[in-house]
C-alpha positions as CSV (number, residue, x, y, z in Angstrom):
1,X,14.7,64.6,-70.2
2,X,13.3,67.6,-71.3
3,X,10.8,69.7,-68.9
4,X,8.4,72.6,-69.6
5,X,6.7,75.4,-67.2
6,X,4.0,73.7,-66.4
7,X,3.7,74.3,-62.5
8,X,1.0,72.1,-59.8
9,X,0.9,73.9,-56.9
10,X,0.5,71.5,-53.7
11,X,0.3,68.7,-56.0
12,X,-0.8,65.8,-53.8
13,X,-1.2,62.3,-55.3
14,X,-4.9,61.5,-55.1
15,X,-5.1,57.6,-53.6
16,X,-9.1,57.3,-53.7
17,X,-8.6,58.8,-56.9
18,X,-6.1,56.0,-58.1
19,X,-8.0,53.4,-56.7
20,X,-11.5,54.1,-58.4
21,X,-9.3,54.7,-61.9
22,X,-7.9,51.1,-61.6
23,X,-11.5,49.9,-61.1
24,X,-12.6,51.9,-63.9
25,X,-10.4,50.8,-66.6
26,X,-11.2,46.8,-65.7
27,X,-14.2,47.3,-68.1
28,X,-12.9,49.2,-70.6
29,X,-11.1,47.1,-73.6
30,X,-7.6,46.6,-73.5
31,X,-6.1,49.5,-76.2
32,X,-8.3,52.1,-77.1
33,X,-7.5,55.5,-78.7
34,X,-4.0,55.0,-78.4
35,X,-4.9,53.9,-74.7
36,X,-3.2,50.8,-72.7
37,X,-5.9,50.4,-70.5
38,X,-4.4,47.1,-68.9
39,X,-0.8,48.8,-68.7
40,X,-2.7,52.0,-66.6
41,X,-4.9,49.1,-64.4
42,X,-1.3,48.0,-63.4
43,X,0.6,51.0,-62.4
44,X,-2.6,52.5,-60.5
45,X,-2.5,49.1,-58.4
46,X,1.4,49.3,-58.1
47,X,0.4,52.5,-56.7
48,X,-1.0,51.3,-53.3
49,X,2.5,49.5,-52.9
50,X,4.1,53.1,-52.3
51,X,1.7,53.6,-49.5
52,X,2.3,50.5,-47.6
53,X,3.5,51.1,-44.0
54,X,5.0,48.2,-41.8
55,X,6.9,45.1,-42.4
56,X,7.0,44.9,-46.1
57,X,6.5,41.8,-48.1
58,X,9.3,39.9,-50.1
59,X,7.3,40.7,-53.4
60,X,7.3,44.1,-53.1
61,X,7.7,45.6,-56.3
62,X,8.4,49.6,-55.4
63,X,11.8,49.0,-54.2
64,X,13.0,52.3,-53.3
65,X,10.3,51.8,-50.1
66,X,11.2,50.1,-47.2
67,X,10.1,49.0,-43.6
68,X,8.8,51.6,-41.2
69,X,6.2,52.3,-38.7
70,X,7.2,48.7,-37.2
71,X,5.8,50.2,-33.6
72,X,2.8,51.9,-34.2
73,X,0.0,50.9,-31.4
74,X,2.9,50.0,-28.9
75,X,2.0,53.4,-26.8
76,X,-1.6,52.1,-26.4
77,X,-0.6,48.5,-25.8
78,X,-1.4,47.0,-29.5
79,X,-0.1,46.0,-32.6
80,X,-1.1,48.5,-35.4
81,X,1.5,47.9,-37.7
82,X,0.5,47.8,-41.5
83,X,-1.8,49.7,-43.3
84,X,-1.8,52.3,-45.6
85,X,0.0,55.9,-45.5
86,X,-2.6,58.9,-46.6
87,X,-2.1,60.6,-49.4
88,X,1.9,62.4,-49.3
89,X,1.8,61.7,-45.5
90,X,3.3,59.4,-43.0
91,X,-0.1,59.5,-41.0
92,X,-2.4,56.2,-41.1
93,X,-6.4,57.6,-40.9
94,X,-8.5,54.8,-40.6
95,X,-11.8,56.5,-41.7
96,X,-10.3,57.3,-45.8
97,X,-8.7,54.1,-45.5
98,X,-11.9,51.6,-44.7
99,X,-13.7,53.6,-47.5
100,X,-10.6,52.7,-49.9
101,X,-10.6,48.7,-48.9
102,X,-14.7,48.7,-49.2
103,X,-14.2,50.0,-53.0
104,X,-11.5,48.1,-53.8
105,X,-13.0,45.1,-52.3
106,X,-16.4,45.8,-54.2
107,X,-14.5,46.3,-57.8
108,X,-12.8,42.7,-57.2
109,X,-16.3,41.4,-56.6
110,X,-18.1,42.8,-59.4
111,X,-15.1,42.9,-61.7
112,X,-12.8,40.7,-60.7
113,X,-13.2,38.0,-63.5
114,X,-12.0,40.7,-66.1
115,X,-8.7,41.8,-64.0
116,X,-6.5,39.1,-66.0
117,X,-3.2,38.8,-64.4
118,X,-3.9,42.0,-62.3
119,X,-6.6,40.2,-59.8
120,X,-3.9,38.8,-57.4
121,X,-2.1,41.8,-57.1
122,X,-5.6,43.3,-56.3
123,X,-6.4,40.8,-53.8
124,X,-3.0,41.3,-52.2
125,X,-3.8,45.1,-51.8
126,X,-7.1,44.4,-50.7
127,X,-5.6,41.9,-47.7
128,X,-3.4,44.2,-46.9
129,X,-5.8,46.8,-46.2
130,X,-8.2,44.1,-44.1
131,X,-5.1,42.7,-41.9
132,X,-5.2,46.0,-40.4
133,X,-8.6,46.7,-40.4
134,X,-8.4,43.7,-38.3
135,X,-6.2,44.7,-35.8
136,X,-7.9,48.0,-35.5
137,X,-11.2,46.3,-34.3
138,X,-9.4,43.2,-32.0
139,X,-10.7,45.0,-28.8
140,X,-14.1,44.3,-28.5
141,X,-16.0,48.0,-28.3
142,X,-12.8,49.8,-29.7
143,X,-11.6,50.7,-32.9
144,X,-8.7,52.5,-33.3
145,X,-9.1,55.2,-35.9
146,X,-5.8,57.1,-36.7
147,X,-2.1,56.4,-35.8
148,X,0.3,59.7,-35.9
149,X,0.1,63.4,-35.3
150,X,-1.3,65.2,-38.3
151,X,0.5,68.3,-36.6
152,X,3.7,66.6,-36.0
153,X,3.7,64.8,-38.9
154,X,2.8,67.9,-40.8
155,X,5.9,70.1,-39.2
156,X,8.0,67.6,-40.5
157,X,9.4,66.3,-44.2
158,X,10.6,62.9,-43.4
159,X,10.7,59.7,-45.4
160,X,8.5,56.9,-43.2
161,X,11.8,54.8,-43.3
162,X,13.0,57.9,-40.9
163,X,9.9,59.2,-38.9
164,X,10.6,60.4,-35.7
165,X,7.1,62.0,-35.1
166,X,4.2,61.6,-32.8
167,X,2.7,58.1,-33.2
168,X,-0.5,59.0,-31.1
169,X,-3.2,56.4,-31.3
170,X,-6.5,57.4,-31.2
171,X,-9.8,55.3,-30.7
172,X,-13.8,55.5,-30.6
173,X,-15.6,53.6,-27.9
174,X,-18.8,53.4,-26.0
175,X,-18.2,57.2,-23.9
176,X,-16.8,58.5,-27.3
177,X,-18.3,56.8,-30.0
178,X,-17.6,57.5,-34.1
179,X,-20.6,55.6,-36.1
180,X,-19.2,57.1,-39.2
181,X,-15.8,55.3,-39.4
182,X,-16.9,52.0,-37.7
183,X,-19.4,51.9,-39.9
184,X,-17.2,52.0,-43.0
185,X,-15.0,49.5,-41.2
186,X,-18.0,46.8,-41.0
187,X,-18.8,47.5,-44.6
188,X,-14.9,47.2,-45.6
189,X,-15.1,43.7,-43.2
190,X,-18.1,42.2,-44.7
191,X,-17.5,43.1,-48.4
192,X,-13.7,41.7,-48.1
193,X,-15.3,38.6,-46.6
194,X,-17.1,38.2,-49.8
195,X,-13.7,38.2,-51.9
196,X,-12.2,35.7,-49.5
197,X,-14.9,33.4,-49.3
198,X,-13.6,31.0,-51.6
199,X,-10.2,32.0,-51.8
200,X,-9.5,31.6,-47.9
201,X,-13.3,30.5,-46.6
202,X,-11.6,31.1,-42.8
203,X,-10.0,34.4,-43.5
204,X,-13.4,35.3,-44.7
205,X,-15.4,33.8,-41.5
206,X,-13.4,35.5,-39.6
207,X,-14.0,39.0,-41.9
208,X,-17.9,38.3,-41.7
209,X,-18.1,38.3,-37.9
210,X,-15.9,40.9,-37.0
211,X,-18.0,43.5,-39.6
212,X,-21.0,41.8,-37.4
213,X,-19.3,43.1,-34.0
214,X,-18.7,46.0,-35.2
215,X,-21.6,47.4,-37.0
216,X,-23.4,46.7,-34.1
217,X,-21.0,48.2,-31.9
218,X,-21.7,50.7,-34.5
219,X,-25.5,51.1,-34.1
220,X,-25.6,50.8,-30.5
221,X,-23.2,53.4,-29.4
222,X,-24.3,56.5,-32.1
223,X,-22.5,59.6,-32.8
224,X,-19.5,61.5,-35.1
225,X,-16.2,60.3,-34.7
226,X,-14.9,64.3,-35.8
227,X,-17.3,65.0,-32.2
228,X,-15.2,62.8,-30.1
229,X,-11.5,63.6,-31.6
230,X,-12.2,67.0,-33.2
231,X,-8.8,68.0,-32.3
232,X,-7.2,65.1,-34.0
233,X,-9.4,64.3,-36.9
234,X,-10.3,68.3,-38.0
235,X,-9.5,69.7,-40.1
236,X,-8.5,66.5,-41.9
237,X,-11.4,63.8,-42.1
238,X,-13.8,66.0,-40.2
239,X,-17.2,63.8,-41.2
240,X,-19.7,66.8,-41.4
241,X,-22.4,64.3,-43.5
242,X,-23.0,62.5,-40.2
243,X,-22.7,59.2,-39.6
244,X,-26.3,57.8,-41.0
245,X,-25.2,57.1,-44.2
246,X,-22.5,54.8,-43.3
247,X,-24.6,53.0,-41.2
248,X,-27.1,52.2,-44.2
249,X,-23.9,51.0,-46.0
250,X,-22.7,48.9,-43.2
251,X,-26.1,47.3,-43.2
252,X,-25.7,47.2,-47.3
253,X,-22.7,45.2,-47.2
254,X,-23.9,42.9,-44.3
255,X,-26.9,41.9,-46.3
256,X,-24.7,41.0,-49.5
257,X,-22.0,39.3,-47.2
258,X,-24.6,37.4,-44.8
259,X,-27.8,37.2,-46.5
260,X,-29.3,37.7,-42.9
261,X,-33.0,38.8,-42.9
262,X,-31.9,41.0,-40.2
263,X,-30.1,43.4,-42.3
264,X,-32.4,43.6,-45.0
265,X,-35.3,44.6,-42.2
266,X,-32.3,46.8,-41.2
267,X,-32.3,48.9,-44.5
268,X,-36.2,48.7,-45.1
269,X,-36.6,50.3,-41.6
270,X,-34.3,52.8,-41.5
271,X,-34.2,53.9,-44.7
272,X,-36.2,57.5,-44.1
273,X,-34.6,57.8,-40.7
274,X,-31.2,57.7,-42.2
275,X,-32.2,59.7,-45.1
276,X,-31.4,57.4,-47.8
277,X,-32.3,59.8,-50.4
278,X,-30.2,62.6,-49.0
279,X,-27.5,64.4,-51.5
280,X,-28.0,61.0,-54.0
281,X,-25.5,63.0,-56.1
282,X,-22.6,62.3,-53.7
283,X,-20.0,59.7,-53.2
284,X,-16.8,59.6,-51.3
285,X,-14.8,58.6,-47.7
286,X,-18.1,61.2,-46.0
287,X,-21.0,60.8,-47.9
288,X,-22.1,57.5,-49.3
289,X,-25.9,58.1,-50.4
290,X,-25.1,57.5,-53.8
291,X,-23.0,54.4,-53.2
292,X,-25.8,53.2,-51.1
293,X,-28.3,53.5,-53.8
294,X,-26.3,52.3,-56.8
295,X,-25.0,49.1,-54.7
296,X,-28.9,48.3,-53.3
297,X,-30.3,48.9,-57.0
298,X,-28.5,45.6,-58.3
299,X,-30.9,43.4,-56.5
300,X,-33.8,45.1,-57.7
301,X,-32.6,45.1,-61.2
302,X,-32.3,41.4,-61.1
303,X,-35.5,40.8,-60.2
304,X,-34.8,39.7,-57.0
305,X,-36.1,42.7,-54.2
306,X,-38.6,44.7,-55.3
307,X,-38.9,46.1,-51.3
308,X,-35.6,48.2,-52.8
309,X,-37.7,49.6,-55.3
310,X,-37.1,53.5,-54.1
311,X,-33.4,52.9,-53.6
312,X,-33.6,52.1,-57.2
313,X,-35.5,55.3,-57.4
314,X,-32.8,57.1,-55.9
315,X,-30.2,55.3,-58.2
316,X,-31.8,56.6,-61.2
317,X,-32.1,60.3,-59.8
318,X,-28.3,60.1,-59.4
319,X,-27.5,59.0,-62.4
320,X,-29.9,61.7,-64.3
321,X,-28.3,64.6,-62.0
322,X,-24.9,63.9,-63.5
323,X,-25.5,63.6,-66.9
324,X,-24.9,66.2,-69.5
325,X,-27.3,68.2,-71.4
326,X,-30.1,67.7,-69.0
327,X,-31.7,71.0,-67.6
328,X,-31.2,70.0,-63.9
329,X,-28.0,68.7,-63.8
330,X,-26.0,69.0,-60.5
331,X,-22.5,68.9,-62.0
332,X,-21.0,70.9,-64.4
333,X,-18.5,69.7,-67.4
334,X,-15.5,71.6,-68.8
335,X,-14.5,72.6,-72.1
336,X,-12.5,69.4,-72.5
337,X,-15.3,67.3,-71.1
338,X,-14.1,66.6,-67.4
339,X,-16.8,66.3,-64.7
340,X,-16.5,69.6,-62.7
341,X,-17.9,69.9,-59.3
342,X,-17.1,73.1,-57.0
343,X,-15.4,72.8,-53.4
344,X,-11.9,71.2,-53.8
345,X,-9.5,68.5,-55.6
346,X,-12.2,67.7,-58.4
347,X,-10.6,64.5,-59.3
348,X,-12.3,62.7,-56.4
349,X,-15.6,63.7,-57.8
350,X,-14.3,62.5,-61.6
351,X,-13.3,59.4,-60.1
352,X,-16.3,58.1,-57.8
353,X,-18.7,59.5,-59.6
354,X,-17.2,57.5,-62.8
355,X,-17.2,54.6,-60.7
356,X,-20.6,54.7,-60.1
357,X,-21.9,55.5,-63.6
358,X,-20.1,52.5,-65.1
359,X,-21.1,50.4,-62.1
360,X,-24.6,51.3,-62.4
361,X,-24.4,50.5,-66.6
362,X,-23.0,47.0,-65.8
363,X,-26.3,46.3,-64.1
364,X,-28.4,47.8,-66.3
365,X,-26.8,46.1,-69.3
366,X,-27.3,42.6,-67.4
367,X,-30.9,43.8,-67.0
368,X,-31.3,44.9,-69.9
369,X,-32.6,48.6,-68.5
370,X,-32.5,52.1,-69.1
371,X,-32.8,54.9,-67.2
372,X,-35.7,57.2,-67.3
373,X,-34.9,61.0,-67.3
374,X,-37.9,62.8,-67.7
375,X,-38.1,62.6,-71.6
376,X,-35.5,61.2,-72.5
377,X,-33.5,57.8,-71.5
378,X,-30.2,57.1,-70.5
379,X,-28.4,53.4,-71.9
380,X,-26.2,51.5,-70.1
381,X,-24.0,52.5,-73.1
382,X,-24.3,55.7,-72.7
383,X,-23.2,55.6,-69.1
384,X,-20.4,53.7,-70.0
385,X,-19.3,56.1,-72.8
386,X,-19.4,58.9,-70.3
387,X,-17.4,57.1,-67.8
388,X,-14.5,56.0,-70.5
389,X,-14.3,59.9,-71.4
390,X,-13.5,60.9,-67.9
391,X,-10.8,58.1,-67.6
392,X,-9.4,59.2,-71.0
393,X,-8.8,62.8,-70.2
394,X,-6.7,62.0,-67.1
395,X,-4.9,59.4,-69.2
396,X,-3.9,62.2,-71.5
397,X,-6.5,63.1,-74.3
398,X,-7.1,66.6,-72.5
399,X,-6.1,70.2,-73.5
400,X,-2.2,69.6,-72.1
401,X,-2.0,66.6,-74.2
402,X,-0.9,65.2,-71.0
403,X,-1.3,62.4,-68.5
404,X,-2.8,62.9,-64.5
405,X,-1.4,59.6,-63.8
406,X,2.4,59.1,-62.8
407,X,4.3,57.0,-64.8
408,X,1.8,56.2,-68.2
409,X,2.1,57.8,-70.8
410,X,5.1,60.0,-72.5
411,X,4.1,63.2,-70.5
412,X,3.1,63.0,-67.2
413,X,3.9,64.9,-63.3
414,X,7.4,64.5,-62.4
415,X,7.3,66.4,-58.8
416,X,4.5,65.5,-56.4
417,X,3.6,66.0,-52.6
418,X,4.9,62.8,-51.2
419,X,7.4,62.4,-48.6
420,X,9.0,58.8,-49.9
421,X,8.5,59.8,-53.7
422,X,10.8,63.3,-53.1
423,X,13.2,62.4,-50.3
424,X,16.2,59.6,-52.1
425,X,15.1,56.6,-50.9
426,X,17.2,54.6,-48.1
427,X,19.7,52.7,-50.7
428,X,20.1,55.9,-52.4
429,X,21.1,57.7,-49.1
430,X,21.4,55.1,-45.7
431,X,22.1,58.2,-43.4
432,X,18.7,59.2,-41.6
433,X,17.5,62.2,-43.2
434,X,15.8,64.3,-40.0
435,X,12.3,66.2,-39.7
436,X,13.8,69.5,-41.0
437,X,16.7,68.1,-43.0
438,X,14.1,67.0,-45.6
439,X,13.3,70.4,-46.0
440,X,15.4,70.9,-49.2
441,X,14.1,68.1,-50.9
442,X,10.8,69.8,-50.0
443,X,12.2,73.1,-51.5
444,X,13.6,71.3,-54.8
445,X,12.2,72.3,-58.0
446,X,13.5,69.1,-59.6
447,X,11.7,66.3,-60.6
448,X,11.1,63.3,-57.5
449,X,13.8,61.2,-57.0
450,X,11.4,58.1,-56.5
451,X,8.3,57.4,-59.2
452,X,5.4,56.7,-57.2
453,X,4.1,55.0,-60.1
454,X,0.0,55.0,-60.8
455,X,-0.4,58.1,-58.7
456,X,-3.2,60.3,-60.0
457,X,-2.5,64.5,-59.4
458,X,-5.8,65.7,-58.4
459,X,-7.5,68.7,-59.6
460,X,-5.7,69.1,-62.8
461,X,-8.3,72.2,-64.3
462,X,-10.4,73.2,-61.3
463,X,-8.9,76.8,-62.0
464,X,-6.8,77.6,-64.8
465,X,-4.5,80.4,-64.3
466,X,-2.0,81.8,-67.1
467,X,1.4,82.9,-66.3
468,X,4.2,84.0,-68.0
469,X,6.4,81.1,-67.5
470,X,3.1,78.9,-68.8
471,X,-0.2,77.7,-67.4
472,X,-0.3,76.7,-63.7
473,X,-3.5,74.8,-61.7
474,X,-4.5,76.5,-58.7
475,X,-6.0,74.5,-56.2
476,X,-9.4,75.6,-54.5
477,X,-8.8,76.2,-51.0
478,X,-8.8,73.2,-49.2
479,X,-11.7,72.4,-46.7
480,X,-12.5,70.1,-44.5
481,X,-15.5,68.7,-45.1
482,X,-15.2,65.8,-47.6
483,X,-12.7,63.5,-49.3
484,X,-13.4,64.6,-52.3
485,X,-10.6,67.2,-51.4
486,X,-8.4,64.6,-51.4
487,X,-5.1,65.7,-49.6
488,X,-5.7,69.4,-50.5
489,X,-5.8,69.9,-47.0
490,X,-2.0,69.7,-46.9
491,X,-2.2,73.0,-48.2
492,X,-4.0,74.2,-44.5
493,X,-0.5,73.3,-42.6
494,X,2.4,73.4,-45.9
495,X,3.2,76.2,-47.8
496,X,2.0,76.4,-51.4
497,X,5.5,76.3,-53.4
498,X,5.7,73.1,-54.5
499,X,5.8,72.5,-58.7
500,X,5.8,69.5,-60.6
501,X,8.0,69.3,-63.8
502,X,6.5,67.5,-66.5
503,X,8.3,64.4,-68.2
504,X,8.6,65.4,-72.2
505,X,10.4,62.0,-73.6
């Protein structure tokens, strides 16, 4: 296997980013440009199989993972087992993780009839995200919001088969309440429910009325979860948006789950208190204006709720504010044609963004719209177009002739920040491998033992350094105020010397 200098510093795998590129590819055909769109749709789900924590299921298809976590929740008298890992970490942050079941539960709605063979393994993903979203709301005015130590967790280099680290459970309530993340959680609830309605119609009940407990467990006790557990939650998933948007999207979801009137008068009502049309151009785990908007519009494109009419409004503004060419653009596009935001891991803003555009051109296709930019117009078709050229640069048609996604195509990153993808895996090595044991598997310049297949590297050309041993990414300094970073913020508590070899077959 042959490797060249290509070097990503603090190269975390991106698992927002993975998930919105598996939703993106559902509408793209299945070969294109030399591109096996339904091969890439796999691996990115496969992906969310490497991130699995608890009891793992017989069908698990990553094999080098294993069991772990069995206990989380025991210290606060629960069962938190389950869930999903964040990122290259053995931590479980309930915030990111609603936000990732509410998208992957919405591309199953809307898309779901073109996933193929793909859907079930969707739907598994999706439940296994929900189960634990459910046991994370069973107390009645709790939700528990993180399990694990980012500090602990972050001192050591363990595989999750191994950890030995703080499991620390921490919760919002009435005295310390986190609108923000419960929120999310009722919109993750009630759009699941709609998945589930026909596939399990009591698994979905029982989704529907706990997103109904909680949003208004939500609404009545108000405030930031990152103001009641600063200390565990910053500099990590620190929500500095505030928590208005996601209660808009909790109401969102509700009103597409429920069809209650109640929810609709929700969003009409507050819809200026909760700034609606705030930042319209953003989308991600802390800001979901633009989600909001895009989501809300598909009603009023259909004809069907013309009391939407200014979230369509907003919908539009979004759309025109990230397209190319136009003079007041609020992204910028590189030389290769990659959407380019400033302030961290841009592959978050490639991916939601994406999302959105070639969300917002299914509905516009159906309706047979446009979208009105001052003088000029933007086609469903053109939205769509713009979409498929993000997906096709990470998918390799970029400067490096490479791909940002582990495991498709001939070239792609060999050494990433994950714990289980660089530590041998427990049938490779049964011995318990300690917190600083791991250390020189951290250390290693060789390629990761383990493929976390469908992982996407984020940032790939926010800066662009040259070196003489070859070109090397550079990572913006990692902040804590949105996903879009995606796990940069590894870089706050690891040292930068990790590098990712590059498989040249």
């Amino acid at each position: 296997m042959a490797r060249n200098g290509l070097c990503f510093p603090g190269n975390v795998p991106a698992f927002r980013a993975a998930l919105v590129l598996s939703l993106l590819l559902l509408l793209l055909h299945p070969t294109s440009a030399g591109h096996d769109y339904h091969d890439a749709l796999r691996k990115s789900i496969l992906f969310f199989e490497g991130q699995r924590s608890g009891k793992l299921p017989p069908d698990q298809r990553l094999k080098w993972r294993h069991d772990s976590a069995l206990h989380d929740g025991s210290t606060a008298g629960v069962d938190l087992s389950g869930g999903y890992y964040d990122a290259g970490d053995n931590v479980k942050f309930g915030f990111p993780m609603a936000f990732t079941t509410t998208l992957l539960a919405w591309s199953i709605i809307d898309f779901g009839r073109i996933m193929g063979s793909e859907q079930r393994n969707a739907v598994k993903s999706l439940r296994w995200g929900t189960d634990y979203l459910l046991k994370a709301t069973a107390v009645p005015g709790v939700v528990f919001v993180q399990v694990g130590d980012p500090y602990s967790d972050h001192n050591c280099w363990e595989r999750p088969e191994d950890m030995d680290t703080r499991r620390t459970v921490y919760k919002i309530d009435r005295n310390n309440p986190g609108s923000d993340v419960a929120g999310e959680t009722a919109a993750a609830l009630a759009a699941a429910s709609i998945v589930f309605r026909s596939r399990d119609p009591a698994y979905s009940r029982l989704l529907l009325n706990r997103a109904v407990r909680v949003f208004e467990f939500a609404d009545t006790h108000r405030g930031a979860y990152s103001s009641s557990l600063r200390n565990a939650v910053c500099p990590f998933y620190c929500d500095v948006n505030g928590f208005q948007d996601e209660l808009l999207w909790g109401a969102a979801w509700l009103h597409k789950a429920s069809r209650r009137r109640h929810y609709r008068e929700y969003i009409v009502r507050n819809e200026v208190v909760l700034r609606a049309g705030d930042t319209i151009n953003e989308f991600g785990w802390d800001n979901k204006h633009a989600g909001i908007n895009v989501l809300i519009s598909k009603e009023v494109l259909m004809g069907k709720a013309d009391y939407f009419e200014s979230f369509k409004q907003n919908a539009d503004g979004f759309i025109c504010s990230v397209l190319p060419g136009l003079t007041h653009t609020q992204v910028q596009y590189s030389p290769g044609g990659l959407i380019f935001k400033p302030g961290g891991s841009n592959m978050q803003h490639v991916t939601s963004l994406s999302f959105l555009l070639l969300t917002y051109s299914n509905y516009l296709s159906h309706a047979n719209k446009n979208v009105p930019c001052g003088m000029s117009s933007a086609s469903a078709a053109f939205l769509k177009q713009l979409a498929k050229r993000q997906v096709d640069y990470i998918l390799g048609d970029n400067p490096l002739r490479m791909s940002y996604m582990v495991g498709y195509g001939p070239r792609y990153p060999q050494r990433i920040h994950h714990r289980g993808s660089s530590l041998p895996s427990v049938q490779a090595h049964p011995a318990r491998i300690g917190c600083k044991a791991g250390s020189r598997y951290f250390l290693s310049p060789n390629p990761n033992p383990n493929l976390l297949v469908g992982a996407v590297v984020g940032d790939p050309i926010a800066r662009m350094h040259f070196q003489t041993q070859g070109l090397t990414f550079k990572n913006l300094s990692p902040r804590r105020t949105s996903m879009r970073r995606l796990w940069a913020y590894f870089h706050i508590l690891q040292p930068t010397i990790d590098s990712t070899s590059v498989n040249s077959e």
